[in-house]
C-alpha positions in Angstrom: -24.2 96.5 53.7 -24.2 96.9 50.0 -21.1 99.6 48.9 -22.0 102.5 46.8 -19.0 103.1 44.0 -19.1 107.1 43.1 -18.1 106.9 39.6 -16.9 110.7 38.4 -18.5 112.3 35.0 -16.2 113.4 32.5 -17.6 117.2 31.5 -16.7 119.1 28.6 -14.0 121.3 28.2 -15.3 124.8 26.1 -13.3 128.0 25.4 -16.4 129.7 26.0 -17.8 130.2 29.5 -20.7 128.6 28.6 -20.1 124.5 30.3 -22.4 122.3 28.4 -22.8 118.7 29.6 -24.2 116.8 33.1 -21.8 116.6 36.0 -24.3 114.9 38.8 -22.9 111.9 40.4 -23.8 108.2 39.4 -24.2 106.0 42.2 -24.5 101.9 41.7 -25.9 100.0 44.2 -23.9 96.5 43.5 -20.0 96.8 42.3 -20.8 94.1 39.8 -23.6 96.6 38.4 -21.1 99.6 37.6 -23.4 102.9 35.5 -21.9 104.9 33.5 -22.8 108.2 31.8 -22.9 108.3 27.9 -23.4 111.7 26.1 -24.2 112.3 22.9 -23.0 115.6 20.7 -24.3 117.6 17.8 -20.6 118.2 16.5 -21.3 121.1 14.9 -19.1 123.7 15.7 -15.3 124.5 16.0 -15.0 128.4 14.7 -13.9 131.0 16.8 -16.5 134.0 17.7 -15.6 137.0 19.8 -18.1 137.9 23.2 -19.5 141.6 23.4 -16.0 142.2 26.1 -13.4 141.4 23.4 -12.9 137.8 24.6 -12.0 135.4 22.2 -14.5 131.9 22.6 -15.2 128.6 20.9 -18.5 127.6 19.2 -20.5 125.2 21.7 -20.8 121.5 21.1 -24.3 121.2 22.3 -25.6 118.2 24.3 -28.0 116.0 22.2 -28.8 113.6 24.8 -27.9 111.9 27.8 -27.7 108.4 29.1 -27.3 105.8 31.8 -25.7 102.3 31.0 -24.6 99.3 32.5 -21.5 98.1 32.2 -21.3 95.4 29.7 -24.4 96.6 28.1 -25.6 97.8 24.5 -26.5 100.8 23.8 -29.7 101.9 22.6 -29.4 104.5 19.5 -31.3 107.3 20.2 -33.5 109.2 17.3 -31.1 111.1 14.9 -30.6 114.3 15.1 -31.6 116.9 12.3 -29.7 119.8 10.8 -30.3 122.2 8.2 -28.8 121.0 4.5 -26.7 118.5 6.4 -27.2 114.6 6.6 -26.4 112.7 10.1 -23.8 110.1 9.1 -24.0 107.9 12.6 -22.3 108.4 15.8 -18.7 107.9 16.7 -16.3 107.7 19.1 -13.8 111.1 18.3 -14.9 114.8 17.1 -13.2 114.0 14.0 -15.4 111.0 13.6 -12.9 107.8 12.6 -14.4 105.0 15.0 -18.0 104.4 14.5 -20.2 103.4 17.1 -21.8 99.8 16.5 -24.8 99.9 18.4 -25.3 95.9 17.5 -21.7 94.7 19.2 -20.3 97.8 20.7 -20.7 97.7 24.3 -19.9 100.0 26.8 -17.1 99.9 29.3 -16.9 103.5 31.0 -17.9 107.0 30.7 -17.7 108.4 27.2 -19.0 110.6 25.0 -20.1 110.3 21.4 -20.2 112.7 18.4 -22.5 112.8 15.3 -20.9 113.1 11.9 -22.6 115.3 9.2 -22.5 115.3 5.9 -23.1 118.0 3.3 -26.3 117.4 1.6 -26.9 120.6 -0.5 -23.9 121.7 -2.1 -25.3 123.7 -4.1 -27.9 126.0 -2.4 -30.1 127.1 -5.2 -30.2 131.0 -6.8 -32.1 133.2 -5.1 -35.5 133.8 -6.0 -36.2 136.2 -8.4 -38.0 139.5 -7.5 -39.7 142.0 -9.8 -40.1 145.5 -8.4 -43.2 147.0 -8.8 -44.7 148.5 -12.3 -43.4 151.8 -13.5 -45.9 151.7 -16.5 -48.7 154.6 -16.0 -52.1 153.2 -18.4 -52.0 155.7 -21.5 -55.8 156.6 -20.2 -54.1 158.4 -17.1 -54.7 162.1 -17.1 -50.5 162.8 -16.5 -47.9 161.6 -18.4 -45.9 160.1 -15.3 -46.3 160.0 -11.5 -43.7 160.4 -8.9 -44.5 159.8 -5.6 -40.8 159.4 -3.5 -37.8 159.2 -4.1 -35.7 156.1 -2.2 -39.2 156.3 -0.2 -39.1 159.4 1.0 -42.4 161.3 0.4 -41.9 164.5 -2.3 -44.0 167.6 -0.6 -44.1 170.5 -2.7 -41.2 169.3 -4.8 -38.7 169.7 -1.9 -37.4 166.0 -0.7 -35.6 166.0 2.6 -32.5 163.0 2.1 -30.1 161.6 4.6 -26.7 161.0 4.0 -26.7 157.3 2.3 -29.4 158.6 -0.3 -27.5 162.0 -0.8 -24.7 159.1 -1.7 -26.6 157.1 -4.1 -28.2 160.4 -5.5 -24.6 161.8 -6.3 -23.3 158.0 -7.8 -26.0 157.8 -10.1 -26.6 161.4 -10.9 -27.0 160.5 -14.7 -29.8 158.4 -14.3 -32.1 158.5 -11.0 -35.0 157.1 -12.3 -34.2 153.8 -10.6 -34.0 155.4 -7.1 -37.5 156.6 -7.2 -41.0 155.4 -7.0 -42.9 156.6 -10.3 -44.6 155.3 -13.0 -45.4 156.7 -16.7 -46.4 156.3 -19.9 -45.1 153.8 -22.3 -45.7 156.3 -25.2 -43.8 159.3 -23.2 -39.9 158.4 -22.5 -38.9 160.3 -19.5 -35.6 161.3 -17.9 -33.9 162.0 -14.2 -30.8 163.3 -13.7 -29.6 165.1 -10.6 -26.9 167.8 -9.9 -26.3 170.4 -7.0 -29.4 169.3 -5.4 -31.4 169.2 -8.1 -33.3 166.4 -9.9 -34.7 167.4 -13.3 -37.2 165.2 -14.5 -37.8 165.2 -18.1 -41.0 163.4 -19.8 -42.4 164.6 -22.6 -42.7 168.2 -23.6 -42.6 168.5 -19.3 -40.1 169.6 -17.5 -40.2 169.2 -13.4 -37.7 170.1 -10.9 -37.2 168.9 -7.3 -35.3 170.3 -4.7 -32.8 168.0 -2.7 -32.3 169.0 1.2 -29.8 167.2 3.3 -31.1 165.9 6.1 -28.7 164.5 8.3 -28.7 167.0 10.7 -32.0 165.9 12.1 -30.9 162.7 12.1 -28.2 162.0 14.4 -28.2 159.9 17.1 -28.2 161.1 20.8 -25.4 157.7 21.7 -22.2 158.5 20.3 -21.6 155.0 19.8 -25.0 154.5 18.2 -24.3 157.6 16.3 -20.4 156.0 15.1 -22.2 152.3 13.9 -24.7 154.5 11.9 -21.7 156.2 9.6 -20.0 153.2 9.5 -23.1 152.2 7.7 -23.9 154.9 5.5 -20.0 155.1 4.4 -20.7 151.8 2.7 -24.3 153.0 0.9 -22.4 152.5 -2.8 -21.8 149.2 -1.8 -25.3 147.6 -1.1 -27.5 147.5 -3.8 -30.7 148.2 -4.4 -33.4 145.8 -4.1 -32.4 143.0 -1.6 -32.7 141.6 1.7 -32.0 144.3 4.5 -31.3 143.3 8.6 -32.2 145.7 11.0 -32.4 146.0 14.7 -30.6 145.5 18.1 -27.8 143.3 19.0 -29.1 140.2 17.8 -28.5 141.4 14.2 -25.6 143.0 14.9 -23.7 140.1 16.3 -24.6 137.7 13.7 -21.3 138.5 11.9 -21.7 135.4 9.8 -25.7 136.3 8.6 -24.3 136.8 5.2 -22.6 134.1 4.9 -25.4 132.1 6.8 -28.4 133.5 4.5 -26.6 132.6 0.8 -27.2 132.9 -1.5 -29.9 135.6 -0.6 -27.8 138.6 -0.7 -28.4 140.6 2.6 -26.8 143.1 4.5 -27.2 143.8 7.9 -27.2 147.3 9.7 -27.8 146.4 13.4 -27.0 148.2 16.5 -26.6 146.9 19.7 -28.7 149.0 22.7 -31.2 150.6 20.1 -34.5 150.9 20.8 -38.2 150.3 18.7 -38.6 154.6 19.1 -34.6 154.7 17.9 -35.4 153.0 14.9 -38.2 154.6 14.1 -37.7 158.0 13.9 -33.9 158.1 12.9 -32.0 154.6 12.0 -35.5 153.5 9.5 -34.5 156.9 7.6 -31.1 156.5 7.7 -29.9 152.2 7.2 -33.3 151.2 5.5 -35.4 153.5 3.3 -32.3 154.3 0.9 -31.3 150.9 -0.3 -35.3 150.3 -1.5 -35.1 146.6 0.3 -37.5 144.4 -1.2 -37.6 142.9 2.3 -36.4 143.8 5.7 -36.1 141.9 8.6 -35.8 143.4 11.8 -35.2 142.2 15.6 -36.3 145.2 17.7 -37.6 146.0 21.2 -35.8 144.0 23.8 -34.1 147.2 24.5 -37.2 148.2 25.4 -38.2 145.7 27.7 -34.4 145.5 29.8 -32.6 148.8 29.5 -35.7 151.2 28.7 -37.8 149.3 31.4 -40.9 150.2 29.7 -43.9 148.0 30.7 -45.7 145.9 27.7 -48.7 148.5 26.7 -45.6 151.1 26.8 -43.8 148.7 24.6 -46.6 147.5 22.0 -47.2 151.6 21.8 -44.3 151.9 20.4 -43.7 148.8 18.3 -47.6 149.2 16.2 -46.7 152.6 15.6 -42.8 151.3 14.3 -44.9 149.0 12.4 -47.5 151.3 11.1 -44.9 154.1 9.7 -42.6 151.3 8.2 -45.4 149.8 6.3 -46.6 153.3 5.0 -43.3 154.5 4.2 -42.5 150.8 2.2 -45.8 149.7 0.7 -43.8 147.3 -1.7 -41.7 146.0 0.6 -41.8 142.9 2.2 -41.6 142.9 6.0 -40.6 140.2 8.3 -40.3 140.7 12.7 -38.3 138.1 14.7 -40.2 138.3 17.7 -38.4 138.8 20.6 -36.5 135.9 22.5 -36.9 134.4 26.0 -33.4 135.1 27.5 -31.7 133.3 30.9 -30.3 136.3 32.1 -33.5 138.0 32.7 -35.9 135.8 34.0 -38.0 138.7 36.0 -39.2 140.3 32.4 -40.4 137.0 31.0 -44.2 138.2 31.1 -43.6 141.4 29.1 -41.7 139.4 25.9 -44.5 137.1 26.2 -47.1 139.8 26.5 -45.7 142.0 24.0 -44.9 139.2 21.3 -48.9 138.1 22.1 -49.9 141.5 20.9 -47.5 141.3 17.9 -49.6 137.9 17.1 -52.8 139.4 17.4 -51.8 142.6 15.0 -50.5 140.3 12.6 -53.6 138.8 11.6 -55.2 141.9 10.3 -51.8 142.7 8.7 -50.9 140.5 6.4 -48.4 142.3 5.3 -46.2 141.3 8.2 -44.4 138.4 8.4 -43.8 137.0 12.1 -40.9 134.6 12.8 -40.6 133.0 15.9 -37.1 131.4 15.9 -37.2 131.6 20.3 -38.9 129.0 20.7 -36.4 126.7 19.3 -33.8 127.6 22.0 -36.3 126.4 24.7 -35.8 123.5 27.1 -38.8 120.9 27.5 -40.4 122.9 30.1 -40.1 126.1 28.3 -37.0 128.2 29.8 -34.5 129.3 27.7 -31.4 127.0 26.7 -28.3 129.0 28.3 -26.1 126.9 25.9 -27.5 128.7 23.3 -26.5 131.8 24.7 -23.3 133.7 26.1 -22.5 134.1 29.9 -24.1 137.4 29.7 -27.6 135.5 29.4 -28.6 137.7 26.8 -27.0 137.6 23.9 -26.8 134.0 21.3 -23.8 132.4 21.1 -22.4 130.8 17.7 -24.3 127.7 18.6 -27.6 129.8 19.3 -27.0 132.1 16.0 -26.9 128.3 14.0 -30.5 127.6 15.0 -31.4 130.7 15.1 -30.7 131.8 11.7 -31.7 128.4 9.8 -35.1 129.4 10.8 -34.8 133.1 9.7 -33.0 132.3 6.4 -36.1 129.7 5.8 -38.8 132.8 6.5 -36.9 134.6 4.1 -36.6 132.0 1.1 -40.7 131.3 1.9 -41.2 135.4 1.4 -39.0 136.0 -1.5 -40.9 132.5 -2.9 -44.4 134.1 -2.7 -43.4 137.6 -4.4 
């Protein structure tokens, strides 16, 4: 009878609770035939994050690829792997990469695991493309000297403008010139002024004089959550900060814990306003107003609606309801702004609502393609296995939100959508 040697598989040790690695037995049938397990890493990450309960965790070193070998035996280099501005520099032996694996001699002699080493191939990463806001010269053959339309994109009716509180903000910092917080156009020939004080804008142009009455608000804009109410402030206390006229984040959790998306999306400058738990209907009546409209974004990016789908437990009609109509009012109340929707991800932890994201993200497809003037990005389907079910590496234990491994991927393929739509201004 032929013995069978159970050969143990050394895992990998995380901070996170996420265990990345295989830890079946290997079984050989002859002891002169001993197998052992060789796994290959990505080596990307060692920075610290912090999960949604306060816990600190470790970045996960993601399993490239797994393999089977003899004892004795060469091994057979698999395909290299890729990553964003970085250059795979071979495989070797420590995470600090100082013994190189010789895939010619090197042979293998027990369970091990081997790490890729990356070297920086874009040190510098470009300037961001340029952007030109739209016209403000009115032809000389128009019947008005100038036309004003909004101000900060919100619609002028009977010159009364109702402002929340980050445009009151930029409104008072700027109160000597306004002009470049609102959407107008005039004549060359006919220089024209706005200046603003005690809610008042006085616009100037000619031999004309116009006045517009400022209203605050905010009232009828606060947020039913308290919490959701406290992130919003947080927000709008930093309006003089965040300039006009650049790249805006918007949207649930996702956005919200990608603490490094500034950093990640250089040299774009971007801010991001999400909030974790909000809903498509949230955004759209109330947050839109409030974290988008005022900074004049020439794009905005947003990640909305799988609030929808697991706390609001709306079915995928319900849910495309709401989303067209968020679509429809953001694109009428920013006609020069770029849009862009990450559509929404397949997570582990919520297998059961699978067929609405797919549903719902199929009717997001199919408006797209009469609307133009909607970007879609579809970074989900890069945290898929083969067969199509969600990666949980690329996510924390919760199974729902991305870890720093996931947000890597993840945002390489946003920030690329981004550069491509600023490129085609």
């Amino acid at each position: 009878m032929s013995k069978k040697l159970l050969l143990p598989v050394v895992g990998l040790a995380l901070c996170s609770a996420v265990a990345i690695g295989v830890t079946h037995a290997v079984y050989a049938t002859e002891p002169q035939m001993l197998t052992y397990q060789v796994d290959f890493f990505n080596n990307y990450l060692r920075e610290e994050f912090t999960l949604s309960n306060g816990t600190k965790g470790k970045g996960n070193n993601l399993l490239y690829k797994s393999v089977e070998a003899f004892q004795g035996s060469l091994l057979t280099k698999p395909e290299d792997p890729t990553r964003a501005r970085y250059d795979f520099q071979g495989w070797y032996l420590e995470e600090e990469c100082e013994t190189v694996w010789n895939f010619e001699s090197d042979r293998v002699s027990g369970n091990m695991r081997l790490f890729a080493k990356w070297g920086v191939s874009q040190e510098d990463q470009g300037t961001e493309p340029a952007y030109y806001p739209p016209s403000t010269v009115l032809p000389e053959s128009a019947s008005a000297n100038y036309e004003l339309d909004s101000i900060m994109y919100f619609k002028i009716t009977n010159n009364v403008v109702n402002l929340p509180t980050a445009a009151l903000s930029k409104l008072e910092a700027n109160k000597t010139n306004v002009l470049p917080l609102m959407e107008y156009r005039a004549k060359a020939s006919k220089p024209i002024t706005a200046t603003y004080e005690n809610y008042k804008i006085t616009i100037k142009c000619g031999d004309e004089t116009r006045v517009i009455t400022v209203k605050d608000d905010s009232l009828n804009l606060v947020m039913n959550n308290t919490n959701y109410e406290t992130k919003a402030k947080k927000y709008e206390a930093k309006a003089l900060e965040e300039d006009s006229y650049h790249v805006m984040l918007a949207g649930s959790s996702s956005i919200e814990f990608w603490e490094s998306s500034k950093e990640d999306l250089e040299p774009i400058v971007s801010y991001n306003h999400g909030i974790g738990g909000t809903t498509i209907e949230e955004w759209d009546t109330k947050l839109n107003q409030r974290l988008v409209f005022p900074y004049k974004p020439k794009m905005v990016v947003y990640y909305v609606g799988i609030n929808n789908v697991i706390n609001s437990k709306q079915d995928a009609a319900t849910i495309w309801n709401n989303l067209k109509n968020f679509f429809d009012h953001t694109h009428e109340a920013l006609p020069d702004t770029k849009v862009q929707y990450i559509m929404m991800n397949l997570i582990p932890g919520y297998k059961g609502y699978f067929d609405t994201i797919n549903a719902v993200n199929a009717n997001v497809t199919n408006y797209q393609k009469e609307n133009t003037w909607l970007t879609l990005i579809n970074p989900g389907t890069a945290l898929l296995k083969e067969n199509g079910e969600p990666n949980a590496a690329y996510f924390r234990t919760d199974g729902l939100h991305l870890s720093y491994y996931g947000y890597v991927v993840w945002g390489d393929i946003i920030k690329q959508s981004i550069v491509n739509g600023l490129e085609n201004n």
